[in-house]
Backbone bond lengths (Angstrom), bond angles and torsions (degrees), N, CA, C in turn:
res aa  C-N    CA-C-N  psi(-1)  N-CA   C-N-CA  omega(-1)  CA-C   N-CA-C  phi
1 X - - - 1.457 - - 1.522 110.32 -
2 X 1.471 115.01 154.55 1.468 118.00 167.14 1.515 121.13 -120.99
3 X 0.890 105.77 178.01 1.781 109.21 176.42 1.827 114.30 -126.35
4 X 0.874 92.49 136.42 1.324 104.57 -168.41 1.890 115.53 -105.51
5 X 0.740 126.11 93.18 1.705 141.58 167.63 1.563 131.31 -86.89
6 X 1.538 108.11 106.56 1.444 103.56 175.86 1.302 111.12 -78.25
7 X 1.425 98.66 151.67 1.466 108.08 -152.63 1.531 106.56 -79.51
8 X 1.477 128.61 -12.69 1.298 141.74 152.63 1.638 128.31 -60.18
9 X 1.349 102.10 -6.94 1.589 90.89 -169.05 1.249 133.10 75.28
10 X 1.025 110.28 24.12 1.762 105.74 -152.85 1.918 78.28 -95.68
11 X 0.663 161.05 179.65 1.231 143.88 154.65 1.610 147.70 60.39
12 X 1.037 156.09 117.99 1.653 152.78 165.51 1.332 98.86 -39.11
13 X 1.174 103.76 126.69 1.296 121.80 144.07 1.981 133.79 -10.90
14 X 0.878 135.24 115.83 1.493 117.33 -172.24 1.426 117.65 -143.32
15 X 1.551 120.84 135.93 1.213 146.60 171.95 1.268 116.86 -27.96
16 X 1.269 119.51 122.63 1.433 103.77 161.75 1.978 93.79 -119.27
17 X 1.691 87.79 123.45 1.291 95.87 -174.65 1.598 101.94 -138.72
18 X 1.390 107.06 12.63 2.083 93.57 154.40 1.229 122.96 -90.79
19 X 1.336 142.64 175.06 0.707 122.10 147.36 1.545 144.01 -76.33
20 X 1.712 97.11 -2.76 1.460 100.49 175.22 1.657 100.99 -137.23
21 X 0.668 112.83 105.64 1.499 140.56 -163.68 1.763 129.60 -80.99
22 X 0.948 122.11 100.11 1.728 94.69 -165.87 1.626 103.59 -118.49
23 X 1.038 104.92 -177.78 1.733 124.39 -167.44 1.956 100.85 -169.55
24 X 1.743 89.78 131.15 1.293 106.89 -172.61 1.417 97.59 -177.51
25 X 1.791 71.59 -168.03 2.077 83.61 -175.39 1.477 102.36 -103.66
26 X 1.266 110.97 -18.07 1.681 114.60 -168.14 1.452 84.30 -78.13
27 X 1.763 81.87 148.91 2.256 97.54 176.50 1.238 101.68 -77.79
28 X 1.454 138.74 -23.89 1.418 101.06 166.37 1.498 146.70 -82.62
29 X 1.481 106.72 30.32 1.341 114.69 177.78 1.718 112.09 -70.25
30 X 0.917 120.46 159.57 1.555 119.62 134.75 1.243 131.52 -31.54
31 X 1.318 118.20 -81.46 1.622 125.78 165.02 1.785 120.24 -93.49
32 X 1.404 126.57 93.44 1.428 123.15 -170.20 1.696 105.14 -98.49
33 X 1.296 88.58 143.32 1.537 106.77 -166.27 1.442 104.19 -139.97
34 X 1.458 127.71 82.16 1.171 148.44 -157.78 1.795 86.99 -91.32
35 X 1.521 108.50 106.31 1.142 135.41 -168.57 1.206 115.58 -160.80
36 X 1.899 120.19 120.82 1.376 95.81 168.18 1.893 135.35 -65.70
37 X 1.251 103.87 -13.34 1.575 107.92 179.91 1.625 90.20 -97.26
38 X 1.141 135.57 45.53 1.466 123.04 152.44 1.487 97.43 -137.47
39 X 1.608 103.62 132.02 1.459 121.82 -174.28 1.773 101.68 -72.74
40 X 1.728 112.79 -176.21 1.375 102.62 -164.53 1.233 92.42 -83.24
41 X 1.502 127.13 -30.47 1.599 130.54 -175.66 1.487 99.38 -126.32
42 X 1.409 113.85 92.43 1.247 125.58 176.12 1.476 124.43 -53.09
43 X 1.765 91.98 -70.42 1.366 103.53 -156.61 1.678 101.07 -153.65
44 X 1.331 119.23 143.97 1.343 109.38 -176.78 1.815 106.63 -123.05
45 X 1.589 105.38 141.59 1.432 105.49 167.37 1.124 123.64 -91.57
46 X 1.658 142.72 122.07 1.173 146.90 -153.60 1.158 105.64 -116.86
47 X 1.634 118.70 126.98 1.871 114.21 -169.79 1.652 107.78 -115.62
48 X 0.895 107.15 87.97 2.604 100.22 -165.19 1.555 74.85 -124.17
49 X 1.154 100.07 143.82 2.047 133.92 163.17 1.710 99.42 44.68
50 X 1.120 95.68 31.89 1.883 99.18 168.84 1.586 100.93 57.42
51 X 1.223 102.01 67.07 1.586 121.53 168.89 1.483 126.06 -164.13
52 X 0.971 132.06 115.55 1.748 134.67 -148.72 1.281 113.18 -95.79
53 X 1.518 139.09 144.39 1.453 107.27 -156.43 1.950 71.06 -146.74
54 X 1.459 116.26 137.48 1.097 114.10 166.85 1.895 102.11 -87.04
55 X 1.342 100.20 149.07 1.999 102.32 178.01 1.602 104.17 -133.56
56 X 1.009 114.39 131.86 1.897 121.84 -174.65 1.410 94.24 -83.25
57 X 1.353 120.64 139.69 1.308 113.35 171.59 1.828 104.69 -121.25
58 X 0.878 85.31 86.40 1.613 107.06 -171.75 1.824 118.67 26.10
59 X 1.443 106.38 68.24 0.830 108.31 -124.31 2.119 82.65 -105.75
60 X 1.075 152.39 88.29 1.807 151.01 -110.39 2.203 69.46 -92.70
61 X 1.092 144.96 28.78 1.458 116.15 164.33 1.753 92.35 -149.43
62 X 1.375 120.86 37.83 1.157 128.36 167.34 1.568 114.73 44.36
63 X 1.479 100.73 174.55 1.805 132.88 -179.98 1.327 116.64 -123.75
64 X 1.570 121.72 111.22 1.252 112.53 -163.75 1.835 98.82 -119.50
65 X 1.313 119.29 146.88 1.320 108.36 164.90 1.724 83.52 -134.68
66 X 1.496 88.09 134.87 1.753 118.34 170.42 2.091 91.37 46.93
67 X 1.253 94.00 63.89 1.303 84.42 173.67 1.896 136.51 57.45
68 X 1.342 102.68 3.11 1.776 107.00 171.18 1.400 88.88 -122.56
69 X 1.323 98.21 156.58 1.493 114.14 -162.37 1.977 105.75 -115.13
70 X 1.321 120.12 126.69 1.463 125.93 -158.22 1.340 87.67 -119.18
71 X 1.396 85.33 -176.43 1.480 121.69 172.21 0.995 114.67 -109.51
72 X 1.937 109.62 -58.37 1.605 121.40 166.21 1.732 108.94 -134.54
73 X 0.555 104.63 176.93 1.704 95.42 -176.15 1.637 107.70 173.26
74 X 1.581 120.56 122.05 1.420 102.46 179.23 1.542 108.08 -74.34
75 X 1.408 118.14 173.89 1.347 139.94 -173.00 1.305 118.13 -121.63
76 X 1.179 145.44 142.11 1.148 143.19 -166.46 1.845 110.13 -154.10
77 X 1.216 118.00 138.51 1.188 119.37 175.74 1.835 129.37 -34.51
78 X 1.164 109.07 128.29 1.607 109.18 -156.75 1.879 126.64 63.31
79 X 1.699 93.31 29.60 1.617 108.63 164.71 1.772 94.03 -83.35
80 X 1.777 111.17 168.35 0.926 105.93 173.11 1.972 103.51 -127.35
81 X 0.957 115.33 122.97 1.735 115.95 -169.42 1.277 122.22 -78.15
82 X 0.703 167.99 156.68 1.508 161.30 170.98 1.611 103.94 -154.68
83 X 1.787 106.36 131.05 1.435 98.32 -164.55 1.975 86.04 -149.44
84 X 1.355 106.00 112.10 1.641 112.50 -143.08 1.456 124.05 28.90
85 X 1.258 139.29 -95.70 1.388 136.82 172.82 1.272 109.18 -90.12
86 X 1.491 129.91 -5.21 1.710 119.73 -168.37 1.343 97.86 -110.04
87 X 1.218 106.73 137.26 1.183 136.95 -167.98 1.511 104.01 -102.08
88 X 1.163 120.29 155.21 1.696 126.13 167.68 1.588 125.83 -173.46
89 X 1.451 102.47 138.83 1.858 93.15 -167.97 1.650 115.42 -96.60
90 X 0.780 121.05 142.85 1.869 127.55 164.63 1.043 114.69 -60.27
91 X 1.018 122.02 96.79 1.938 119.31 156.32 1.600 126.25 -130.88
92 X 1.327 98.19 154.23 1.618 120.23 -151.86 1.571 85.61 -61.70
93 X 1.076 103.67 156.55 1.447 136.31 176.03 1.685 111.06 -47.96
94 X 1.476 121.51 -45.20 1.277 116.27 156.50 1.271 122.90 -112.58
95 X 1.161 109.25 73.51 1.904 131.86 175.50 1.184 106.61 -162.81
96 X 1.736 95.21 135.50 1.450 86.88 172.73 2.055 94.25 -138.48
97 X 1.040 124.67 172.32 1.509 132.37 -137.10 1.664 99.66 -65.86
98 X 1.356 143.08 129.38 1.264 146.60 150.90 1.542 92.68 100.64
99 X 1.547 125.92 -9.90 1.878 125.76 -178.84 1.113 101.58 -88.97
100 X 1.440 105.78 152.82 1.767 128.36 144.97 1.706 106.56 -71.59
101 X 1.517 92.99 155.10 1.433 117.17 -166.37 2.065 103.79 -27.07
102 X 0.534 133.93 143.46 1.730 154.80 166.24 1.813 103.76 -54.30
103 X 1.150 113.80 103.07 1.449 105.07 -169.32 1.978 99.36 -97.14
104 X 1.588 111.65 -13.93 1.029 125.36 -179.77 1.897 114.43 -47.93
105 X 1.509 110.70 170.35 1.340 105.44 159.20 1.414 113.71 -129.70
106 X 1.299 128.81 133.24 1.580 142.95 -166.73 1.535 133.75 -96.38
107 X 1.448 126.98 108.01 1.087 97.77 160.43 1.617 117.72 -92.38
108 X 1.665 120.89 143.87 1.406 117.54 161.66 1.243 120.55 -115.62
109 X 1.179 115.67 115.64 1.673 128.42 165.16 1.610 98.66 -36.32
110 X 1.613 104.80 133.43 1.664 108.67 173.57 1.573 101.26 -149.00
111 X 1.604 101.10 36.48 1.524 100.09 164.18 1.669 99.14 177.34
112 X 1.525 95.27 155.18 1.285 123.17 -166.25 1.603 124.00 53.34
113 X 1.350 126.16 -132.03 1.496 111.32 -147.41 2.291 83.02 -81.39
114 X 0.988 100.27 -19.04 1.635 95.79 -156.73 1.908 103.49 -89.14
115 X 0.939 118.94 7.51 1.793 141.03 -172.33 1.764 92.45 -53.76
116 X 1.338 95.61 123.01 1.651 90.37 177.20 1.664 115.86 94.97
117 X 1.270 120.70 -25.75 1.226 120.38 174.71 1.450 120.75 -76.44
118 X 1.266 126.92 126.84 1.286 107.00 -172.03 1.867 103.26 -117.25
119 X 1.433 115.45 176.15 1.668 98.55 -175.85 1.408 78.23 -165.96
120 X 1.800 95.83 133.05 1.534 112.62 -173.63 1.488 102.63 -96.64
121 X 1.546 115.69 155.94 1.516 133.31 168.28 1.482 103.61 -96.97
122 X 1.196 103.72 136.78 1.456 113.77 160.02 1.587 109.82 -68.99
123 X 1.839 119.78 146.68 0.555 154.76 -153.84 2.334 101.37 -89.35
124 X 1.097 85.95 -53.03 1.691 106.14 -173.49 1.830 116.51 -107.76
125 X 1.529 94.46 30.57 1.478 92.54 177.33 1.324 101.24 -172.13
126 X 1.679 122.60 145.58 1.617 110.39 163.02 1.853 109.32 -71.05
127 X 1.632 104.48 165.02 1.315 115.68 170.58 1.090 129.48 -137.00
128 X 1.639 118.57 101.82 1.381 111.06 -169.49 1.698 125.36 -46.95
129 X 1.265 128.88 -172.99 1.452 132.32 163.01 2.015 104.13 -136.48
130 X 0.655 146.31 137.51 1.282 135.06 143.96 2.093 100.21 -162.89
131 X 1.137 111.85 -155.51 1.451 139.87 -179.88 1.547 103.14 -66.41
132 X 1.192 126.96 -79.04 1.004 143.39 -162.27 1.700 122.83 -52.35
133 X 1.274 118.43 139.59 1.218 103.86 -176.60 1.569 121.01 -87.09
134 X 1.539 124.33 26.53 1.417 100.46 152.67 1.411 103.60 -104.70
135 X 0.819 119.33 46.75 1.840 106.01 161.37 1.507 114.63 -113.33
136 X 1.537 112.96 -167.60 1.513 104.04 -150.20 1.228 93.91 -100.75
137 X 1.380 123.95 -23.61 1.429 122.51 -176.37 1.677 103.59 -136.88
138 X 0.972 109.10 119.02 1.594 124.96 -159.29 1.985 102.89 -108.24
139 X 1.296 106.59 120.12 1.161 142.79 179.93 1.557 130.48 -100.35
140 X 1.245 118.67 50.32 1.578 133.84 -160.42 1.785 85.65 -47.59
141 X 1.545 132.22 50.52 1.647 95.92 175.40 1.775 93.18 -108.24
142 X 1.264 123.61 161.67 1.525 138.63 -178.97 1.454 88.63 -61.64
143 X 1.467 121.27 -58.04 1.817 114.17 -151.75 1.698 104.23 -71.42
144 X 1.137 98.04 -16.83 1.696 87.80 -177.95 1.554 133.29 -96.55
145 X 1.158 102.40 128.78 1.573 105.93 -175.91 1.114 119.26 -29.12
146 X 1.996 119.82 -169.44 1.876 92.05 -168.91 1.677 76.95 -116.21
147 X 1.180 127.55 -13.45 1.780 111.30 156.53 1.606 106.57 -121.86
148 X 0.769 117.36 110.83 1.166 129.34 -164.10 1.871 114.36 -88.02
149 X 1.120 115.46 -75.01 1.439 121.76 155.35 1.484 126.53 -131.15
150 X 1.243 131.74 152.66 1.676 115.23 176.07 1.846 97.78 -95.87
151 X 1.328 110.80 -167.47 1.162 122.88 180.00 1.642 113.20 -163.93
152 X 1.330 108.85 130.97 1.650 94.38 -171.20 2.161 107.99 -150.56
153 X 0.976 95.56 134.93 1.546 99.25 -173.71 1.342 119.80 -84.41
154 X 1.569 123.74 118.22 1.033 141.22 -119.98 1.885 95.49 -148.80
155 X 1.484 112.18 71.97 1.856 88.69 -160.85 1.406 124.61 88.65
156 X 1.614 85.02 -151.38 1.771 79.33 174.95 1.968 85.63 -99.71
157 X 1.247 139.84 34.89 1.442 129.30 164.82 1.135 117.02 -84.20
158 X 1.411 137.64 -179.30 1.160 129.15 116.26 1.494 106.94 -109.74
159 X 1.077 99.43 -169.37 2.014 107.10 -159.79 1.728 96.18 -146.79
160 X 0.854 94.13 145.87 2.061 103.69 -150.10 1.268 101.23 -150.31
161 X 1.662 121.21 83.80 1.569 146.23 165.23 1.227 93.34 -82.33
162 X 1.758 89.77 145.71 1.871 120.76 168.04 2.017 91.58 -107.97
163 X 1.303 104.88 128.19 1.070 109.41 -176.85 1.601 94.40 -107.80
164 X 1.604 105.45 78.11 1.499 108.60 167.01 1.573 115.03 35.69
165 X 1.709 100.04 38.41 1.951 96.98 175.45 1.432 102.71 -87.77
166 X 1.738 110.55 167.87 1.336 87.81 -176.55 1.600 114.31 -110.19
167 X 1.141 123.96 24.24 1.625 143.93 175.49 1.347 107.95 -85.08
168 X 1.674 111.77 -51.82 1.565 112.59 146.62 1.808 79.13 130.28
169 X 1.692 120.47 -173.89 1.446 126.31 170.22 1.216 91.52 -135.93
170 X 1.663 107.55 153.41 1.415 122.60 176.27 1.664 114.58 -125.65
171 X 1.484 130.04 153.25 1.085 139.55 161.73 1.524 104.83 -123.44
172 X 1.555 116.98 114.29 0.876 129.27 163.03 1.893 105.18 65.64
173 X 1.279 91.69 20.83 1.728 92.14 176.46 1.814 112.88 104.08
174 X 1.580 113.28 -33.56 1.161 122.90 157.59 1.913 120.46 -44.80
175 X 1.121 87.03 153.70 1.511 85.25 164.24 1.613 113.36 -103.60
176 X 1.584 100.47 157.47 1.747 101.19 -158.34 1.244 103.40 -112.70
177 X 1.226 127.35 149.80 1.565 108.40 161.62 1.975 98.26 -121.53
178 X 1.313 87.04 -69.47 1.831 87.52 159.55 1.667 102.75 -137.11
179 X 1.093 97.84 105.86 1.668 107.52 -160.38 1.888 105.30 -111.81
180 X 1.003 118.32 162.89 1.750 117.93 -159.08 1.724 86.60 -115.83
181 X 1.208 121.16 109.60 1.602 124.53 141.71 1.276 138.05 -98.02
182 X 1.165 114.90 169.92 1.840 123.63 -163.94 1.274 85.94 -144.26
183 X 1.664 80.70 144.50 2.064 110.98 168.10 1.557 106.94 -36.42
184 X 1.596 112.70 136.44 1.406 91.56 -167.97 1.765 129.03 110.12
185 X 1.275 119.96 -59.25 1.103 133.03 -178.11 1.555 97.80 -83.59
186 X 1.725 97.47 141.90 1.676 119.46 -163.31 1.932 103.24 -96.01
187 X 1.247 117.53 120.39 1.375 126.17 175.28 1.959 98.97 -90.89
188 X 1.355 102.37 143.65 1.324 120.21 161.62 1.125 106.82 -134.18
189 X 1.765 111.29 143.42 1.293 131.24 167.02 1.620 105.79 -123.06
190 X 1.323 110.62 115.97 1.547 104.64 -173.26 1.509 118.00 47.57
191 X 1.607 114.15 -94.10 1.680 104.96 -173.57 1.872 75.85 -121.29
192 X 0.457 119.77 22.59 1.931 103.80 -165.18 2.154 92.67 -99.10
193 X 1.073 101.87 121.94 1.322 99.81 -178.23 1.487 111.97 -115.04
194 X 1.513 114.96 145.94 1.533 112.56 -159.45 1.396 110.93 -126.66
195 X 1.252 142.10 107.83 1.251 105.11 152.90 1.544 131.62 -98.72
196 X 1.583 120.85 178.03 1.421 126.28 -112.01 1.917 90.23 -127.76
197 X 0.966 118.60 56.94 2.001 119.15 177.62 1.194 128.09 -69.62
198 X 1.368 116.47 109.17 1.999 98.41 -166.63 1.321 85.78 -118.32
199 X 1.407 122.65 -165.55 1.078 132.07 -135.06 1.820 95.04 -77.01
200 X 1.858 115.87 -153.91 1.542 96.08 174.15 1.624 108.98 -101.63
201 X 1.441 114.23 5.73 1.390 118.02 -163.18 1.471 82.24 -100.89
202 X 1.222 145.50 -23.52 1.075 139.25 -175.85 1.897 120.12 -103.05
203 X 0.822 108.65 -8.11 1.521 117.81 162.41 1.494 120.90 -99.68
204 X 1.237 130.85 10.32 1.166 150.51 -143.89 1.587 99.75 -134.41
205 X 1.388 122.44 63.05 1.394 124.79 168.94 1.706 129.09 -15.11
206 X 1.234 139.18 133.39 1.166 109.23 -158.74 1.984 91.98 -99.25
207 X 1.871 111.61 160.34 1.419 116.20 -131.74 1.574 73.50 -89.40
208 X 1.507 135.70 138.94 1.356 134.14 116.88 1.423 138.16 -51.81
209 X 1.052 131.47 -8.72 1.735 152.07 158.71 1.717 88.19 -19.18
210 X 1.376 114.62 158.52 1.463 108.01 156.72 1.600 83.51 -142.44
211 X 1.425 119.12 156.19 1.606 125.01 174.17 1.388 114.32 -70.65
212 X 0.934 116.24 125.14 1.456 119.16 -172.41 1.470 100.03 -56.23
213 X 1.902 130.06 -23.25 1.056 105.99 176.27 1.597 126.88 -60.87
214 X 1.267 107.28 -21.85 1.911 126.59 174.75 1.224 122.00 -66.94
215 X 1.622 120.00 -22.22 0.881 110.61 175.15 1.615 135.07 -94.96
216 X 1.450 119.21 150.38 1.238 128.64 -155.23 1.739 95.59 -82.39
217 X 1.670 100.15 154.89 1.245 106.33 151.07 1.566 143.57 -65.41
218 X 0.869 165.25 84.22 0.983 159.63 -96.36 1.909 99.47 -113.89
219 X 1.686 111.24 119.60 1.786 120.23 -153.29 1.958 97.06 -56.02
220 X 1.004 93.98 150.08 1.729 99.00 172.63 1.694 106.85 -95.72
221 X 0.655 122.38 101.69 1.876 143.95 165.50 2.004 97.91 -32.04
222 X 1.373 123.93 104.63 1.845 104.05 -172.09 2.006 78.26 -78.58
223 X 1.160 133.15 139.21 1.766 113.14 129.95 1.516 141.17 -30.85
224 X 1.293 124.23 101.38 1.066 114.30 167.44 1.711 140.79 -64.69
225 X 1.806 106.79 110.49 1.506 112.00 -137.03 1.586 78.65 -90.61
226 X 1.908 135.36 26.95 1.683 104.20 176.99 2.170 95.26 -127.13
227 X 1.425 84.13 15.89 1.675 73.12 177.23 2.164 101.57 -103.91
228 X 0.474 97.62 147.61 1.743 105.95 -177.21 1.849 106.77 -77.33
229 X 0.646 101.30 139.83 1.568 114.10 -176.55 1.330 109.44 -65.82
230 X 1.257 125.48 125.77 1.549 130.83 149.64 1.738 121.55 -76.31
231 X 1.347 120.61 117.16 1.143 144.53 -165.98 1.619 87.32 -64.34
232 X 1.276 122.34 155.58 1.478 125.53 158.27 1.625 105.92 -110.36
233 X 1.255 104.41 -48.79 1.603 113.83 -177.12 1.652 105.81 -47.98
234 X 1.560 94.95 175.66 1.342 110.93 179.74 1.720 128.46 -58.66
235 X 1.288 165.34 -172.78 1.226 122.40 -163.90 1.987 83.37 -115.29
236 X 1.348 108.41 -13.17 1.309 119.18 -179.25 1.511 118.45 -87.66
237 X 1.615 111.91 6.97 1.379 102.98 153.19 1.260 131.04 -103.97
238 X 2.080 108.83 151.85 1.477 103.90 -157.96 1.503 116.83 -54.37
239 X 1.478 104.92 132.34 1.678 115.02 163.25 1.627 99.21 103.14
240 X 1.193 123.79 -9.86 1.665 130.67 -178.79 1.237 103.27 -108.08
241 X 1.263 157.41 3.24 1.048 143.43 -170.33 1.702 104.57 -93.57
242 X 1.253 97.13 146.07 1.387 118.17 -179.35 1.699 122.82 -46.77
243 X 1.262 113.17 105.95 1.701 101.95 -173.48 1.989 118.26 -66.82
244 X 0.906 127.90 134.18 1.381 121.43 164.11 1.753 116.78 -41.29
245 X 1.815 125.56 136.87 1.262 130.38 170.19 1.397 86.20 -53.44
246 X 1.809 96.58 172.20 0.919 124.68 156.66 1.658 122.51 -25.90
247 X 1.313 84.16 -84.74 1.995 125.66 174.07 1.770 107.46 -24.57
248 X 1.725 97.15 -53.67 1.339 94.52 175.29 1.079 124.66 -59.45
249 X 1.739 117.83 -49.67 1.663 121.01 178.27 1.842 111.71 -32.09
250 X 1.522 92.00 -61.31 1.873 90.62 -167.57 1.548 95.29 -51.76
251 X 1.364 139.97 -47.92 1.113 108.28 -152.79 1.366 120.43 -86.78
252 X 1.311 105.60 -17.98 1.564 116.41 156.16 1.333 114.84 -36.23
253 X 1.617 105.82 -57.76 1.523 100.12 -163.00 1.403 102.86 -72.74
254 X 1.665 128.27 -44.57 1.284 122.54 171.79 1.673 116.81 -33.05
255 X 0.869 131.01 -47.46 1.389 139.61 -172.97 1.587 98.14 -63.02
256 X 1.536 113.29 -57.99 1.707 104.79 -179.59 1.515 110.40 -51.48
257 X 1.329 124.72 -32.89 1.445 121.53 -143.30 2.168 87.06 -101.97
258 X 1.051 99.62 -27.84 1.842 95.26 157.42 1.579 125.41 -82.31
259 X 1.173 107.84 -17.48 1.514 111.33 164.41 1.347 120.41 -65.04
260 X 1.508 103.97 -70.29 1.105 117.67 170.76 1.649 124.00 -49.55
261 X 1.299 129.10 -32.20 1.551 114.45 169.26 1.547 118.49 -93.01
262 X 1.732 104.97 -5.41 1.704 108.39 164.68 1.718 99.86 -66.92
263 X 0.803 124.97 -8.82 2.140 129.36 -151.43 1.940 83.18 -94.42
264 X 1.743 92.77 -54.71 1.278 93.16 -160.55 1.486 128.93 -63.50
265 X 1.540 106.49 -38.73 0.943 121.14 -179.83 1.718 121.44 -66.78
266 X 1.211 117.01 -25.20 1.227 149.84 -171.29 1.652 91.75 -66.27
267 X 1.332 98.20 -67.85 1.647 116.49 -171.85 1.551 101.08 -50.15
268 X 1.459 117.59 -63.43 1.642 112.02 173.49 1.100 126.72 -42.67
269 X 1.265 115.38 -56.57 1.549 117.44 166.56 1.567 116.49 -53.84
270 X 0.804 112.13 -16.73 1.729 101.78 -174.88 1.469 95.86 -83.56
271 X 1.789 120.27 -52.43 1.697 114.80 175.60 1.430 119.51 -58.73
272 X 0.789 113.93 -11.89 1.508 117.64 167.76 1.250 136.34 -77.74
């Protein structure tokens, strides 16, 4: 995901966490930018193989990234947007404009009316979620309990309690009771879907790579040229077939060498 910042301030920073994303002047966009040089459906953000692609939707005061003007064009952190006169910057998922890296942990809404909203956990305390307004992150929805689950950072974890709601809490679709998550992994509350951003040292898988300088040669096997080969093939194909022992040869040949003087003798006696 990225975050999106007008370059004025007028506003926080905001998520783009659909995959199809829009920006306009009409209020039902995602991101509204009540501007006369911004059309009602400006411009759309497109999210396929974890790569974001800004798309102009014919929009008569154009789509600019870093100043050239597209059609579609992906975007990447520290692009600069321009969408008729409004301007806006790209930044990584844990940055936000004039800060060092985000040491915080996040949930961001990436569906329905709340998509894009994100809501930080404290660092030195758990924080509930439910309906009600004493909790830390408040959820005006009907289906949800009025404490619904807490959440608390644990390491590089977070830790994801069902506070006896009765819709239930999910990790990654599982059911939770006090369940261990990582940067990354999707929270549900009833229909409210979350995803899960911790800091960047903690979303940052650790590398399995090994340096090729570490790695070993792998031993060379010599063939052993005094053991005799085992055939795999059939014993009746040419050049594989099974040779006679020793033992057998002599008696083979014994048998020719009695054939042959029964023939002979036979033959004498008959000239005789």
């Amino acid at each position: 995901m990225l975050k999106l910042q007008l370059k004025d301030r007028r506003q926080d920073p905001v998520w783009v966490a659909e995959k199809l994303y829009s920006i306009g002047s009409a209020p039902d966009n995602h991101l509204v930018l009540p501007d006369e040089s911004i059309s009602p459906v400006h411009a759309r953000l497109i999210t396929t193989a974890n790569k974001v692609y800004l798309k102009d939707n014919n929009s008569p005061f154009g789509c600019y990234v870093n100043e050239q003007r597209i059609t579609q064009k992906e975007i990447q952190p520290g692009d600069v947007i321009r969408l008729g006169s409004i301007e806006l910057e790209v930044l990584a998922p844990t940055e936000a404009a004039n800060e060092a890296p985000a040491l915080e942990w996040h949930l961001v809404a990436d569906g329905g009316w709340l998509a894009g909203k994100s809501y930080a956990i404290p660092r030195d305390r758990p924080a509930t979620i439910g309906r009600a307004d004493v909790n830390d992150i408040v959820i005006p929805g009907s289906h949800l309990s009025r404490r619904h689950a807490q959440v608390q950072v644990q390491g590089d974890q977070l830790l994801v309690e069902d506070l006896d709601s009765v819709s239930g809490t999910y990790v990654n679709e599982q059911l939770a009771s006090r369940t261990p998550a990582r940067s990354g992994d999707r929270l549900r509350i009833d229909v409210y879907s979350f995803r899960i951003v911790g800091p960047e040292h903690a979303a940052r898988p650790k590398s399995t790579f090994t340096p090729l300088a570490n790695l070993k040669p792998l031993a060379r096997v010599k063939p052993d040229v005094h053991t005799p080969k085992r055939w795999k093939t059939r014993p009746t194909s040419p050049g594989n077939r099974e040779e006679p022992k020793p033992h057998q040869r002599q008696e083979l040949w014994l048998w020719v060498v009695l054939i042959v003087t029964a023939i002979l003798l036979i033959g004498g006696l008959y000239w005789i």
